[in-house]
C-alpha positions in Angstrom: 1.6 -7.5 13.5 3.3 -4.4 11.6 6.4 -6.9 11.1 4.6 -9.5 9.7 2.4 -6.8 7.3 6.2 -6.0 6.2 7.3 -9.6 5.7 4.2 -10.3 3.6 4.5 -7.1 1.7 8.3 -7.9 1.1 7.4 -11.3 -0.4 5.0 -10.2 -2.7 7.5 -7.4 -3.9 10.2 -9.8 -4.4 7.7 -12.6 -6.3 6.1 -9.7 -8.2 9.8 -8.7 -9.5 10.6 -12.2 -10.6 7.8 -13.0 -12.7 8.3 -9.3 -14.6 12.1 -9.6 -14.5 13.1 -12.9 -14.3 11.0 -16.2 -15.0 10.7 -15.7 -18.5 6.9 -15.3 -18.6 7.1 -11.7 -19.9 10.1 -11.7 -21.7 12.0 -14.5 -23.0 15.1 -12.7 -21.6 16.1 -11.9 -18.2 16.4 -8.1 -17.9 20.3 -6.4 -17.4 22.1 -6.7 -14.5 21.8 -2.7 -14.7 18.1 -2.8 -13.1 19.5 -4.1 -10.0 20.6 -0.6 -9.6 17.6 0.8 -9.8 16.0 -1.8 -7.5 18.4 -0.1 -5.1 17.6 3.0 -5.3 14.1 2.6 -5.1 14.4 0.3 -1.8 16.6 3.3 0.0 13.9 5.9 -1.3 11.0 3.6 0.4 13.5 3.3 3.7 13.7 6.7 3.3 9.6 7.0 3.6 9.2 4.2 6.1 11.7 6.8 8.2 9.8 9.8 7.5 5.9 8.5 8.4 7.8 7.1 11.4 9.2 10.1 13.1 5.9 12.4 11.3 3.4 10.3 12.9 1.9 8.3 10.2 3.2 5.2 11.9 0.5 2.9 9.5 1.8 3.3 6.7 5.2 2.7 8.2 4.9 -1.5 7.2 4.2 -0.9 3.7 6.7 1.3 2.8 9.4 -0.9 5.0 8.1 -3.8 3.3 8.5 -2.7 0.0 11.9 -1.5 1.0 12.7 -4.6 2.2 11.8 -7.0 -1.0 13.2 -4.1 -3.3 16.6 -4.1 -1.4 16.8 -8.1 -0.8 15.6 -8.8 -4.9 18.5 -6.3 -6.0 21.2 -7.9 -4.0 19.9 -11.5 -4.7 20.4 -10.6 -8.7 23.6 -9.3 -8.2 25.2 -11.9 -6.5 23.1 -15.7 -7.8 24.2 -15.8 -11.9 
C-alpha cells in the first residue's frame, strides 16, 4: 500500500509539473532547460526526507515524501533528455 501511495503521489507530481511547465496552458513557452536543475535538487532534498522519517520513525509520511521524490527526479531527467 505505501508503494502504491508513492506511485500515485509521483504521478500527480509529474502531471502537476507539465501543465505549469510544459503544456502551454500557463505560459505560451516552455520554461528553460535550467529548471530541470532545480527539479533535481528538490527530488534529492525529498529523498533526503523520505530517509530521515524512515530511520526517525515517522515511517507515514515516508510515501509522500518518496513520491514526491520520485516524480520530481523522473520529470527532471525526462526534460533533459526528450527535446
Amino acid at each position: 500500500m505505501r508503494v502504491v501511495r508513492a506511485l500515485l503521489v509521483a504521478v500527480g507530481v509529474v502531471a502537476v509539473l507539465f501543465v505549469m511547465l510544459d503544456s502551454g496552458a500557463v505560459n505560451a513557452e516552455p520554461a528553460p532547460a535550467a529548471v530541470s536543475v532545480s527539479l533535481g535538487t528538490l527530488a534529492v532534498l525529498f529523498a533526503a526526507g523520505a530517509w530521515a522519517m524512515q530511520v526517525g520513525g515517522r515511517r507515514e509520511r515516508v510515501p509522500l515524501l518518496a513520491g514526491l521524490a520520485a516524480g520530481a527526479g523522473v520529470y527532471a531527467v525526462v526534460r533533459l533528455l526528450l527535446p
